[in-house]
N, C-alpha and C positions, 0 to 999 in steps of 0.2 A: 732703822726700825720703822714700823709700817704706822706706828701711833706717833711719834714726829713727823713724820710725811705727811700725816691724816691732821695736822693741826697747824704745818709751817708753808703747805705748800696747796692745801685744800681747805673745805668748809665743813667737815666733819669724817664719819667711817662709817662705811656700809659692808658689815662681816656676812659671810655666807654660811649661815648653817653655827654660830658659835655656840657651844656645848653650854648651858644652863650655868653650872658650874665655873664658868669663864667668864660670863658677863659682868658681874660686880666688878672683879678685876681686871677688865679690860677699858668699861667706862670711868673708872678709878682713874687709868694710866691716862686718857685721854684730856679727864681734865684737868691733870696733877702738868702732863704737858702742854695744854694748852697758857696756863698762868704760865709756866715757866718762860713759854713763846710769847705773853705779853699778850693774850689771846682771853676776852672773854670766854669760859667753858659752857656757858649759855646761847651761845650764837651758833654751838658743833650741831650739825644734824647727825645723831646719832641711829643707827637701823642695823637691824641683823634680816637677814633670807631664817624662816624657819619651815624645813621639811616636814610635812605633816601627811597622817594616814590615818582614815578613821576607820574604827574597829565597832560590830557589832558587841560586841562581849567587853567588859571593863578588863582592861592589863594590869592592874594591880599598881604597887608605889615602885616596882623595883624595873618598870617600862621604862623603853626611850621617851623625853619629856616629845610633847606634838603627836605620839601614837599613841592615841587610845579610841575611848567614846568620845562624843563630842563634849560631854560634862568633864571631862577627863582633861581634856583638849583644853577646853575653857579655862580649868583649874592653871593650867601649865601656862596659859597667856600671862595671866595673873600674877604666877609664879614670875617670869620676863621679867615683866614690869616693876614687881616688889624689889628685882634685883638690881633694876637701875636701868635698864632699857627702853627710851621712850619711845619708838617706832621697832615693830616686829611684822615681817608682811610673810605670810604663810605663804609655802614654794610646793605646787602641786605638780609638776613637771615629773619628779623619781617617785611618784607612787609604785608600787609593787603590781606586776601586771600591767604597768599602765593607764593614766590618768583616762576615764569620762565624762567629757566635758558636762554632761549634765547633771552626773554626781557631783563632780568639783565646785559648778556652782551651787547648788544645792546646801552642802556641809558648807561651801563659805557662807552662804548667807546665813545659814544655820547660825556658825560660829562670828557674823559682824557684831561691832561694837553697839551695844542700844543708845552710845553719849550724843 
């Protein structure tokens, strides 16, 4: 299993894309494995890849989390994090149409952390 691997033979797990929904439970299993491995769960570098698309127009609650507005967007990082996620790096690469590089930086700055 890919969360004993990520704790007995690495220094943490970097998920590509993990659905909202999955997170709590995923960083659950990694530190519930890590004790088990004799592993501070403090030491895992934890991160997920999150696909993101910013939309003129608010998508509503029943949107993919990452595609909205940038307020939208925002909201969803947050959501992440509340779920137990401490590193989240936005993946602009499968934008729809294909990424512009001067939008992309743009919405990221838009959307960096102010900490």
């Amino acid at each position: 299993m890919v969360i004993t691997r990520a704790v007995t033979l690495g220094d943490g797990f970097n998920g590509g894309n993990v659905p909202l929904d999955r997170v709590t439970p995923i960083v659950g299993g990694l530190k519930t494995a890590a004790v088990a491995a004799k592993r501070d769960p403090a030491t895992l570098h934890i991160v997920s890849r999150g696909t993101f698309h910013v939309h003129a127009e608010p998508q509503g609650p029943k949107r993919r989390p990452l595609w909205g507005t940038l307020d939208e967007i925002r909201e969803d990082i947050g959501r992440y994090a509340a779920a137990g996620l401490p590193q989240l790096f936005l993946e602009a690469n499968f934008q729809p149409g294909g990424a512009e590089v001067g939008t992309v930086l743009a919405h990221l700055d838009a959307l960096a952390s102010t900490r």
